[in-house]
PADO-911490 format. One record per residue (C-alpha): x negated, y negated, z negated. Coordinates in steps of 0.1 Angstrom, whole numbers, plus 2048, in hexadecimal, padded with zeros to 3 digits. Example, Ala and Ser with C-alpha at 12.3 -4.5 7.8 and 13.67 -1.06 7.14 Angstrom:
2
PT / 785 / 82D / 7B2
PT / 777 / 80B / 7B9
% end
This chain:
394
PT / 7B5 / 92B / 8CC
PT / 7BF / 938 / 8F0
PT / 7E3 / 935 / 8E8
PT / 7DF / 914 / 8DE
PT / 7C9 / 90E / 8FE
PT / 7E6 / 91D / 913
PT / 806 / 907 / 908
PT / 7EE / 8E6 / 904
PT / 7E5 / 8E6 / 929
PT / 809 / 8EB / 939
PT / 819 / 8D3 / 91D
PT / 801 / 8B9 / 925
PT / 80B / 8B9 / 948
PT / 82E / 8B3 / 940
PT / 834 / 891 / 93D
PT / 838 / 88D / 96B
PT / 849 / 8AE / 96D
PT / 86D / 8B4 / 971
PT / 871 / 8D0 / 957
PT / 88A / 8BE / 944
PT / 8A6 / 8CD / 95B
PT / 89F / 8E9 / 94D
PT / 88A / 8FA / 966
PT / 86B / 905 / 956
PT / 85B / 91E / 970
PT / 83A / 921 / 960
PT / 824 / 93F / 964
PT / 80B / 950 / 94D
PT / 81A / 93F / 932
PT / 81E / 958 / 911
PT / 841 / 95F / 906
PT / 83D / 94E / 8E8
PT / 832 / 930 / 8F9
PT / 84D / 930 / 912
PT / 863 / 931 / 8F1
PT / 852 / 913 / 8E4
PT / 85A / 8FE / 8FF
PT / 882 / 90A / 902
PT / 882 / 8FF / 8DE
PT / 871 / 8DC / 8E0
PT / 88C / 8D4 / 901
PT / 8A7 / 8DF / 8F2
PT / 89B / 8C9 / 8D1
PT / 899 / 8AB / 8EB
PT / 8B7 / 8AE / 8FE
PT / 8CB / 8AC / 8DC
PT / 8BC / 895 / 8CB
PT / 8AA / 882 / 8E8
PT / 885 / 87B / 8EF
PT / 86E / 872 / 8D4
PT / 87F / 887 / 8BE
PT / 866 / 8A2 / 8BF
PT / 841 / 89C / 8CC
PT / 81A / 8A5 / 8C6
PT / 80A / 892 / 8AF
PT / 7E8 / 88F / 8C0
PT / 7F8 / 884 / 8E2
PT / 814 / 869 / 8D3
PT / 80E / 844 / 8DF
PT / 80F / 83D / 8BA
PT / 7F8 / 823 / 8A8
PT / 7DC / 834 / 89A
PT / 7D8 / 817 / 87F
PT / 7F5 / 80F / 86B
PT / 7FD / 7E8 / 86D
PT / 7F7 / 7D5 / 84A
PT / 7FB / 7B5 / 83A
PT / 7E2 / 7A6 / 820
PT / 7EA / 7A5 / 7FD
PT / 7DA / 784 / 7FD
PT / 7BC / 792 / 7E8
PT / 79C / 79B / 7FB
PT / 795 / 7B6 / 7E2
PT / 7B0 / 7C5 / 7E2
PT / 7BA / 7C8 / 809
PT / 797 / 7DA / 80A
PT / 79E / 7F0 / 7F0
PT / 7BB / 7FB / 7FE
PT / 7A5 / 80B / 819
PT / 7BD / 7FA / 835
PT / 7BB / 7D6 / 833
PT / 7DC / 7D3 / 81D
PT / 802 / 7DD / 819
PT / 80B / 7F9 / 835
PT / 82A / 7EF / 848
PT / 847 / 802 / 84C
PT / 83F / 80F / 829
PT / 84A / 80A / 806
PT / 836 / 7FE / 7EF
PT / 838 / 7F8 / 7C8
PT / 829 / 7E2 / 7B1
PT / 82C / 7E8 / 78E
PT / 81F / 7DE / 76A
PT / 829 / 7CF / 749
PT / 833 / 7A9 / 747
PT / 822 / 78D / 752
PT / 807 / 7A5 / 762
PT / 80C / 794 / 786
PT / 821 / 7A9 / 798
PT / 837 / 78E / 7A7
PT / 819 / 777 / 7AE
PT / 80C / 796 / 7C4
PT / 829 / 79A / 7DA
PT / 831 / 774 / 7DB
PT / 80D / 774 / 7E8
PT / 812 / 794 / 803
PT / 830 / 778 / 812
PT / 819 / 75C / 816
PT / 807 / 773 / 827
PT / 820 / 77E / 844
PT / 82E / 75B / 847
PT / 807 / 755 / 84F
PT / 80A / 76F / 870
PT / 831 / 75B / 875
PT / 845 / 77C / 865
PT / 864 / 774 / 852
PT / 868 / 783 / 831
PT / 884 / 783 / 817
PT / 882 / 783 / 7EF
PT / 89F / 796 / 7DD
PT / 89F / 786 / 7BF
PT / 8B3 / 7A3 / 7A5
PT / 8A5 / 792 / 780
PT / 8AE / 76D / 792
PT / 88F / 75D / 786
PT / 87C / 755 / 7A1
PT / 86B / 72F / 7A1
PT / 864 / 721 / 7C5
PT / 84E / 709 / 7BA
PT / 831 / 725 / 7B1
PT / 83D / 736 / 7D0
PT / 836 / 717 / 7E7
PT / 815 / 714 / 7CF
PT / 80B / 739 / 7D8
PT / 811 / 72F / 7FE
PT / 832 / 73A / 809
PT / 847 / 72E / 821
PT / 866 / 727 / 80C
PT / 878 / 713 / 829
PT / 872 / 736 / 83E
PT / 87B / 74D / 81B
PT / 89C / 762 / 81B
PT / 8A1 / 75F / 7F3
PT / 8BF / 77A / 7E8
PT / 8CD / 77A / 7C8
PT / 8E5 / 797 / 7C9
PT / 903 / 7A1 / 7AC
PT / 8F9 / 7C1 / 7A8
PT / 8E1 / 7DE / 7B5
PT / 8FB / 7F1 / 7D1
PT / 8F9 / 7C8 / 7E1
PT / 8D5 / 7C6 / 7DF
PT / 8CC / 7E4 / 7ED
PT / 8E8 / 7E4 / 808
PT / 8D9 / 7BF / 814
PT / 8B2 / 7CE / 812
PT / 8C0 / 7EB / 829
PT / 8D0 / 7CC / 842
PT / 8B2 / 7BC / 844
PT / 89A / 7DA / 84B
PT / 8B1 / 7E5 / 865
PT / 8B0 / 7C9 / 876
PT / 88A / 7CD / 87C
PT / 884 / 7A4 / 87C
PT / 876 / 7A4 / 857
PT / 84F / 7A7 / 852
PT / 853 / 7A8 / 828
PT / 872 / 7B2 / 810
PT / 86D / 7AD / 7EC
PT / 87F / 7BB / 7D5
PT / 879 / 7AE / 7B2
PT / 881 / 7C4 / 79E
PT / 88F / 7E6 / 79B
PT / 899 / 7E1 / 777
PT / 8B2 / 7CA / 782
PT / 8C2 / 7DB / 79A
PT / 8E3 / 7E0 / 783
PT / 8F9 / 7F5 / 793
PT / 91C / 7E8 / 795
PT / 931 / 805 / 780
PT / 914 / 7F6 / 763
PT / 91D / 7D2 / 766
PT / 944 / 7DA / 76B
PT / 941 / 7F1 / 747
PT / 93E / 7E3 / 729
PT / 920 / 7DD / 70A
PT / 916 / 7FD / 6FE
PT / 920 / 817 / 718
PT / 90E / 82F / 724
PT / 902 / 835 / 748
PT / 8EB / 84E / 74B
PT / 8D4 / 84F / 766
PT / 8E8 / 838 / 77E
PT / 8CC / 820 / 78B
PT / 8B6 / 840 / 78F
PT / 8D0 / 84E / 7A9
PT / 8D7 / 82A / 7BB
PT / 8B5 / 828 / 7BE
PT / 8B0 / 84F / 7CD
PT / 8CC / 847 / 7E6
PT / 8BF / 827 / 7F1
PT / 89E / 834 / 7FA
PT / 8A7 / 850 / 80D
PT / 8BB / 838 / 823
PT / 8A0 / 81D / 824
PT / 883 / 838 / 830
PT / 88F / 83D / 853
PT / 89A / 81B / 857
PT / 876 / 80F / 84D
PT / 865 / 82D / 864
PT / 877 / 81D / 87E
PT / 86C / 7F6 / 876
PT / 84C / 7E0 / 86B
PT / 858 / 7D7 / 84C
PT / 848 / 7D7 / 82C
PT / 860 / 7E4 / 80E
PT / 855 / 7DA / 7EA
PT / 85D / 7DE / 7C9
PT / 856 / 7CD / 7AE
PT / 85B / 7E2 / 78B
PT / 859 / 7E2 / 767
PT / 84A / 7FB / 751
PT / 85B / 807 / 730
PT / 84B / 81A / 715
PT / 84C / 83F / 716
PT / 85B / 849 / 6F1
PT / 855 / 870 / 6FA
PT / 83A / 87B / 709
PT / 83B / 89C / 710
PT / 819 / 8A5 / 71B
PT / 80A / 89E / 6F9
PT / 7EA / 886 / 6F6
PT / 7E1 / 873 / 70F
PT / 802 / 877 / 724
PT / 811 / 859 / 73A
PT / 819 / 83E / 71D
PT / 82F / 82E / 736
PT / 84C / 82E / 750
PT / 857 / 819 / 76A
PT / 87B / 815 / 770
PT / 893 / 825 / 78B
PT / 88B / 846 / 786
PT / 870 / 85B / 79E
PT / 87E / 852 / 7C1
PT / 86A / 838 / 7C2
PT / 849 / 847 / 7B7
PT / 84E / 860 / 7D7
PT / 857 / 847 / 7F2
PT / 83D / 82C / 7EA
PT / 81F / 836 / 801
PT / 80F / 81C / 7E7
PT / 811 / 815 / 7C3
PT / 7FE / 7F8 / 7B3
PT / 7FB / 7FB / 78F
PT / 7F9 / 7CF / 780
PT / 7E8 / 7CA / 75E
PT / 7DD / 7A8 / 74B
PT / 7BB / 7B4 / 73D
PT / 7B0 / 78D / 733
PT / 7B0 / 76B / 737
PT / 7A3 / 751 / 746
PT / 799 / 732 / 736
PT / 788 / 70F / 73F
PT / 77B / 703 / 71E
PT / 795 / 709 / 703
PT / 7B6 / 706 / 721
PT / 7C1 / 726 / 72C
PT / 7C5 / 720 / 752
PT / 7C9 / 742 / 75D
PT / 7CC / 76B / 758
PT / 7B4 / 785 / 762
PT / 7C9 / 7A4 / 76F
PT / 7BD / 7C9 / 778
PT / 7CC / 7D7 / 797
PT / 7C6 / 7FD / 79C
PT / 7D5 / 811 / 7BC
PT / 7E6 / 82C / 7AA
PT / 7F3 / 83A / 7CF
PT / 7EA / 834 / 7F0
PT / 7F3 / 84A / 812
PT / 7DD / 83B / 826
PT / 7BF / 839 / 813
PT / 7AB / 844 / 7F1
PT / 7C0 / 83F / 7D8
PT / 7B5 / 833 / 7B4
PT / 79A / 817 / 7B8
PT / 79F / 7F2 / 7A0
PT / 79D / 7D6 / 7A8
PT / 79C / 7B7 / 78F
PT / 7AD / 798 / 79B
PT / 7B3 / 774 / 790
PT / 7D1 / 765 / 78A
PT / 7D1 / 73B / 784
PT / 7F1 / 72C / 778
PT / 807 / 71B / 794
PT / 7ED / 728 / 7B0
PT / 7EF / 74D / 7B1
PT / 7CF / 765 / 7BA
PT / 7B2 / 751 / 7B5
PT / 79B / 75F / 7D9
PT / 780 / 749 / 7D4
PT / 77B / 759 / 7AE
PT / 77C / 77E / 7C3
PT / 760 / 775 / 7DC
PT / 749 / 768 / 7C6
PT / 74D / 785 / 7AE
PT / 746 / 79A / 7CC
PT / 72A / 783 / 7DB
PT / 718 / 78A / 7BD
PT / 71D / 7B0 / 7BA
PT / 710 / 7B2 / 7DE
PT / 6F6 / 79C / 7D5
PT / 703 / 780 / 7F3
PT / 705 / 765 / 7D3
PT / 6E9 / 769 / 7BD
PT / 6F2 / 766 / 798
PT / 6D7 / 756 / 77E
PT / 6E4 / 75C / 754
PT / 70D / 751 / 74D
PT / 712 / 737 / 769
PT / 6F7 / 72F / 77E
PT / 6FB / 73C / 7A4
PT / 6E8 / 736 / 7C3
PT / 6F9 / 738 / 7E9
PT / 6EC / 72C / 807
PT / 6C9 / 71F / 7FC
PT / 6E0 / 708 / 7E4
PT / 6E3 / 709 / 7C0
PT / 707 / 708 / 7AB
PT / 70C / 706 / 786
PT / 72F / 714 / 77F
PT / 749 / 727 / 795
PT / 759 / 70B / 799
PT / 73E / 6F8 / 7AB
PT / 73E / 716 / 7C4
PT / 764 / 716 / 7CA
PT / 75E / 6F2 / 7D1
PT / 744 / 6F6 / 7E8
PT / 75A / 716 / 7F9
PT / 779 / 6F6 / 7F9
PT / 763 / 6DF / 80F
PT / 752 / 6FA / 825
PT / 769 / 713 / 82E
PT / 751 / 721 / 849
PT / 73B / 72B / 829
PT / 758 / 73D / 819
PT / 75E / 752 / 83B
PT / 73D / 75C / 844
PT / 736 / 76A / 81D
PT / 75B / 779 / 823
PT / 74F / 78C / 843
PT / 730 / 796 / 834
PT / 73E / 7A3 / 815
PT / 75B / 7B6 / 82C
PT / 73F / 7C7 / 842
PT / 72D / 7D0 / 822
PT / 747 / 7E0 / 811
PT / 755 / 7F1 / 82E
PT / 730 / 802 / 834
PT / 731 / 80F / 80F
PT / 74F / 81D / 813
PT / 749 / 82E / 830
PT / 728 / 838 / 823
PT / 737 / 846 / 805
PT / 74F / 859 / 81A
PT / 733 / 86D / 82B
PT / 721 / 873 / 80D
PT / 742 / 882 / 801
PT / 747 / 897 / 820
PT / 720 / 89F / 821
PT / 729 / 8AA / 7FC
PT / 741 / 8C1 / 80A
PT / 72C / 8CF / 825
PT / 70F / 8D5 / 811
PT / 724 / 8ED / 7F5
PT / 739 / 8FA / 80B
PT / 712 / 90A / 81E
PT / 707 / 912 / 7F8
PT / 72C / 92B / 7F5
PT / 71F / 93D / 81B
PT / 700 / 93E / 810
PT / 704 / 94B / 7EF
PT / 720 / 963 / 7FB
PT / 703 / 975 / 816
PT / 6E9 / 979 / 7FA
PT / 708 / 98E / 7E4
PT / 70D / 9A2 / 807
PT / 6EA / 9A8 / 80A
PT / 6E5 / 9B4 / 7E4
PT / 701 / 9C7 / 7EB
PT / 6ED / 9DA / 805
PT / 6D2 / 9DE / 7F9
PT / 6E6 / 9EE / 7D7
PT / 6F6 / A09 / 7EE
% end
């Protein structure tokens, strides 16, 4: 601790002094200290300042910038408030689970804050009328439909360099063909190819998005898993593109249709299941259920009354029968009427529910750390009883 005392107090009075010349002069400094700082100037002079720094005494931003996912759930569960920036993100699940819908929604979002955002669009299937339903921007939408995966990747790299874009979809890394595939012919065999485009890609695109405020995501497919090696109850499935992916994401959202939703005997709409399989920058592995209407996207007035009642903000009497406000409602749809002409309603039950679920959270985390605290006391205390048995033994 005194060593650290000693080089913290000298370092800290660096940033007016004239040491850079390469003058250091300073006495009572260890050896090893003085050997420290020859290191981290000669570090700077080669590679210039910034290269090197302390992490507690940066001007960086605490709090990472986000964007909302569109879904108030979801940007809570997350633990920041949405998608990081300058990070990759990935969004997988089987068909028709949503996964699209979700990013096309994270783009209405940044055109919201006036960000541009591009959509490369591999599998060339993407519709602009349920975009501009969803809420984008698709006057303001770079749209990309490249020939093959070295193009798409080479365009995504452009645009993140340029540090303009807020969003860049990529949908999806199972059609990113890479050009030797599409110049071969049926029935060849190319093993591993998209797995190493895909590796090289990403250790390019890292430092350029360290570097930016863009938001990176991928959209991918999941195949069956035909061997499983790990016996019963190994993965089932695997996404495409190899593991690159899985390493640079700092978060992976897992999309899967667990129902439907109907209004009388018409199916109007999907249930899905969203569960955080990774996330840097928070708890990782919390669910969230979402949904979907057709031709609309993320249905958010569905989402805050489901959490209105859980919080007990919108009582709930039998199947369909809710109370908000001192006024009575039979049906969602009644309340998602009533939240259409009274939008100060839908905000004030979208702050209260935000403070409420921020206060659980942070009250689960110290129950968690009190957790820790309390067994980490019953292993010192249980450690001096054995040391006094033991002396009482001899």
């Amino acid at each position: 601790m005194d060593a650290v005392n000693k080089i913290c107090i000298p370092l800290l009075g660096r940033k007016n002094s004239k040491s850079d010349e390469g003058d250091i002069g300073w006495e009572g400094l260890s050896q090893k200290d003085l050997a420290l700082q020859q290191a981290l100037d000669q570090i700077t002079t080669t590679f210039g300042k910034g290269s090197i720094m302390w992490l507690g005494r940066s001007h960086a931003p605490r709090e990472v910038p986000v964007v909302s996912t569109g879904s108030f759930a979801l940007d809570i569960a997350l633990g920041i408030g949405g998608l990081p920036k300058g990070r990759v993100t990935e969004i997988y699940g089987p068909e028709a689970s949503g996964k699209t819908t979700l990013a096309l929604h994270v783009i209405a979002e940044a055109q919201k804050n006036g960000g541009y955002c591009a959509f490369v669009d591999a599998e060339h299937a993407l519709d602009p009328t349920l975009a501009e339903s969803i809420g984008v921007k698709t006057e303001n939408l770079l749209l990309s439909q490249p020939d093959c995966g070295e193009q798409a990747l080479s365009l995504v790299d452009t645009l993140v360099r340029s540090g303009s874009v807020d969003v860049v979809v990529v949908d999806s890394v199972a059609a990113l063909v890479p050009k030797s595939e599409l110049d071969g012919d049926m029935g060849d065999a190319h093993v591993a190819l998209q797995a190493r485009l895909m590796s090289q890609a990403l250790r390019k695109l890292s430092h350029s998005l360290s570097l930016s405020e863009t938001i990176l995501i991928f959209v991918n497919q999941v195949r069956a898993k035909l061997s499983t090696f790990g016996g019963f109850g190994g993965p089932t499935e695997v996404t495409c593109g190899g593991n690159a992916l899985k390493f640079y994401a700092s978060v992976r959202l897992n999309t899967k249709r667990i129902g439907l939703v109907k209004k009388g005997e018409e199916v109007v709409g999907t249930q899905i299941q969203v569960k955080i399989v990774k996330n840097k920058h928070a708890p990782p592995f919390k669910t969230v259920q979402l949904e979907l209407e057709f031709g609309k996207g993320i249905s958010r007035d569905s989402e805050i009354i489901e959490l209105g009642c859980k919080h007990k903000f919108i009582m709930k009497a039998g199947t369909s029968f809710y109370s908000l406000n001192g006024q009575n409602f039979h049906g969602k749809d009644a309340i998602k009427q009533y939240f259409a002409e009274n939008e100060a309603a839908r905000e004030a039950l979208q702050v209260k529910l935000r403070e409420k679920m921020m206060q659980n959270e942070s009250q689960r985390i110290k129950d968690q750390e009190n957790h820790i605290m309390d067994r980490n006391l019953g292993d010192v205390v249980s450690t001096n009883d054995e040391e006094i048995i033991t002396e009482v033994e001899a």
